[in-house]
C-alpha positions, 0 to 999 in steps of 0.5 A: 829967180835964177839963184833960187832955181839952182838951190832947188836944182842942188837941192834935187840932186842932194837928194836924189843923190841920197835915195841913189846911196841908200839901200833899204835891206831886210832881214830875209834879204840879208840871209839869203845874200849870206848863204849865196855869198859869204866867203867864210861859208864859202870856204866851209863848204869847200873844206866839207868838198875836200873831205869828200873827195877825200872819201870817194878816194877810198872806193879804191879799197873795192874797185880795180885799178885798170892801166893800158899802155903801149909801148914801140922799142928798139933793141940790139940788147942780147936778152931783150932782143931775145925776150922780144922775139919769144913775146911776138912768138916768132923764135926759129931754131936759127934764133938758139945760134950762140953768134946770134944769141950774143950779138943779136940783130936790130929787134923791134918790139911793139906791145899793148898791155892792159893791167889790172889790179884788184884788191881783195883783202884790206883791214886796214884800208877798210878803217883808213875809209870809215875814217875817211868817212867820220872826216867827211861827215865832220865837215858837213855838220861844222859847215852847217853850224858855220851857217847857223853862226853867220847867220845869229852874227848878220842878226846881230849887225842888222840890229846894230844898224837899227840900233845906229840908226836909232840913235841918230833919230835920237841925237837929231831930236836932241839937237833940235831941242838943244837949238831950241833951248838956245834961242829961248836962252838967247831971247832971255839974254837979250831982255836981261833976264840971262848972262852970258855964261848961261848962253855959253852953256848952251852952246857948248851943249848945242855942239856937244849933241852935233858932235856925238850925232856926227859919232852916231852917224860914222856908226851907222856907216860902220855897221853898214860896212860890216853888213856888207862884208859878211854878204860879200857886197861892195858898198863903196859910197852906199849905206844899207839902211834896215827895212825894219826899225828897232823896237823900243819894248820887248816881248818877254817869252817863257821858254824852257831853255835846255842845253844838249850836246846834240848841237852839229857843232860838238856832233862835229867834234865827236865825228873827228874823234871817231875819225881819229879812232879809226885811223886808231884801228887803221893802224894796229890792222896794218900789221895785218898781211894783205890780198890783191890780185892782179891780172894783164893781157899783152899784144906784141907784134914787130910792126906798129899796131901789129896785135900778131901775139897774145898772153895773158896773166892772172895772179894773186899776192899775199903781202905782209911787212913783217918789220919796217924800221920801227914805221908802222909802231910809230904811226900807231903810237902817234895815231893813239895819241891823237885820238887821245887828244881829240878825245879830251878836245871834245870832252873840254869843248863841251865843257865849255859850251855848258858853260856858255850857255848857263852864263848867256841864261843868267845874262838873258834875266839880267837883261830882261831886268835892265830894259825894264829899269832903263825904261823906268829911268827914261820916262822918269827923266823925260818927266823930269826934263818936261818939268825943269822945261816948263820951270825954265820958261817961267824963269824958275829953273837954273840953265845948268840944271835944265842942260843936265836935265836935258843930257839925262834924259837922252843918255836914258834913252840911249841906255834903253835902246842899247838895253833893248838890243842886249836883250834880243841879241842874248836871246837869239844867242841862246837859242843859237847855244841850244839849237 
């Protein structure tokens, strides 16, 4: 009694154990978990952060650059001493005395300044923050087409966990049968009615099927583990298991599929060439002169914290760089080439992505076909297994045709479920390629 009471008790615990490990996940979860915490998404976003930071950099073009500062010295210099004194206007006519003029007294000089700097005309800072804002907006469209990538690509891992799981539902009914079949077959043996070879046989098939349902289920332990990975989950010694099971039939729809470049992903392309083209213009307008103007207020005193004096003032400057040593040609030539290049990237990218997408439209058709074949090629290998089964029993089947039999038919079904998720992962792709 107490033997029995620990298996029971083991029992529980194997069991509890395995409900404790196994987390039911639905798709909804899965992409809500993937927009909150996918470190490749993450690390978009913060790609688009940097390039708007980079962006609100350049409201410096319109507003001021404003400095204070406060400054405590002492002097013996002759002409800051001087200069100091004339700053906190306290010079004397005694000051003018050539002795004192040449071998000045220890001279404090406290001062509070506030500058300004405002810039008033900048072509070329006006393109550098068109660019700055192409850049950003780049950012923003690639960022949003990650997510809808990440999200066609946790689509597709769930479904390899269905798929996974499918087979191990698949593989155990297998070794169900096979165990069966073998001690039908041992039966027989025992009567005499079999060899020994025929027993053989069946083991070994008996262990194939253990062996290929052991490789099934490392498959699902993979595919959990990939899940995991792009919600950003640690799940050491747990296994996600979906919430829905993989469909065995489609659902064909008529849909007219049509390729545009307005997906965020070229939208993305053609705003960094924009980006490129301004930076372009940015250079041929920095040969341009440029505004700014400039302004102070200075409080100078000889006593710390003293404001005694005051001045301001008040400019404007007009700057042009007439020649830099052959820099500014070369920013502009290798400006020109870049747009030219980001040009051609552009033109090659949706090249390829028409490409793409008439080839994943073929594949789509192609697919459609081969889950009605590999349908028909499963119910008619069931069939044929149900007959040589039946045959077998009476003694009227070989036990190698029966195994072979038996092999086909789950090979058939594998080949369907794999079929069945081509096809829906071909058509979420190409909705992704149109999107």
């Amino acid at each position: 009694m107490s033997k029995l009471l620990v298996t029971l008790g083991f029992v529980f615990l194997s069991a509890f154990g395995f409900s404790q490990d196994t987390l039911t996940i639905s798709k909804s979860d899965l992409r809500q978990k993937l927009s909150e915490k996918n470190l490749q998404l993450q690390m978009a976003r913060k790609n688009y952060q940097s390039a708007k930071a980079d962006y609100q950099q350049s409201n410096a073009l319109f507003l001021p650059n404003i400095t204070a500062s406060y400054t405590g010295m002492v002097t013996t210099n002759p002409l800051m001493a001087f200069g100091s004194k004339l700053n906190q206007e306290i010079l004397t006519q005694s000051d003018f005395n050539p002795a004192l003029l040449n071998d000045p007294k220890t001279t404090q000089n406290f001062a509070t300044k506030i500058e300004i700097q405002q810039p008033l005309l900048n072509i070329d800072g006006i393109f550098g923050r068109q660019a700055a804002k192409a850049k950003m907006e780049a950012f923003q469209l690639q960022t949003q087409r990650t997510e809808e990538y990440l999200l066609l690509e946790v689509s597709k891992a769930y479904r390899q966990l269905q798929l996974a799981y499918k087979a191990v539902n698949v593989l155990e009914k297998a070794a169900s049968t096979a165990k069966t079949n073998l001690k039908l077959v041992e039966n027989y043996f025992k009567q005499g009615l079999l060899q020994k070879t025929d027993v053989l046989n069946v083991q070994v098939r008996v262990n194939d099927i253990s062996n290929q349902l052991q490789y099934a289920k490392s498959n699902v332990q993979n595919a959990s583990d990939y899940l995991a990975f792009l919600i950003n989950e640690d799940t050491q010694g747990k296994t996600f298991k979906p919430a829905e099971a993989l469909d065995n039939t489609i659902k064909v729809e008529v849909v007219d599929w049509q390729w545009s470049d307005h997906r965020k992903d070229i939208q993305a392309m053609q705003k960094s060439s924009e980006a490129y083209q301004k930076m372009l213009t940015m250079s041929k307008m920095s040969f341009l002169p440029r505004l700014n103007a400039f302004g102070s207020y200075e409080l100078y005193d000889s006593q710390f914290l003293g404001t005694a004096a005051k001045g301001y003032l008040v400019g404007a400057q007009l700057s042009w760089t007439v020649f830099d040593g052959y820099k500014s040609i070369g920013k502009y030539d290798k400006a020109k080439a870049d747009f030219q290049k980001a040009s051609l990237e552009t033109e090659q990218y949706k090249k390829q992505s028409q490409l793409e997408f008439n080839k994943t439209h073929r594949q789509l058709k192609d697919a459609e076909n081969k889950v009605g074949l590999s349908q028909l090629a499963f119910e008619q290998a069931q069939e044929a297994y149900r007959i040589r089964q039946n045959r077998f029993a009476q003694g009227l089947e070989k036990t190698t045709d029966l195994l072979v039999s038996e092999t086909q038919m789950i090979q058939k079904e594998l080949e369907h479920l794999q079929a069945v998720f081509e096809y829906q992962f071909t058509q979420e792709y190409l909705t992704f390629l149109t999107k």
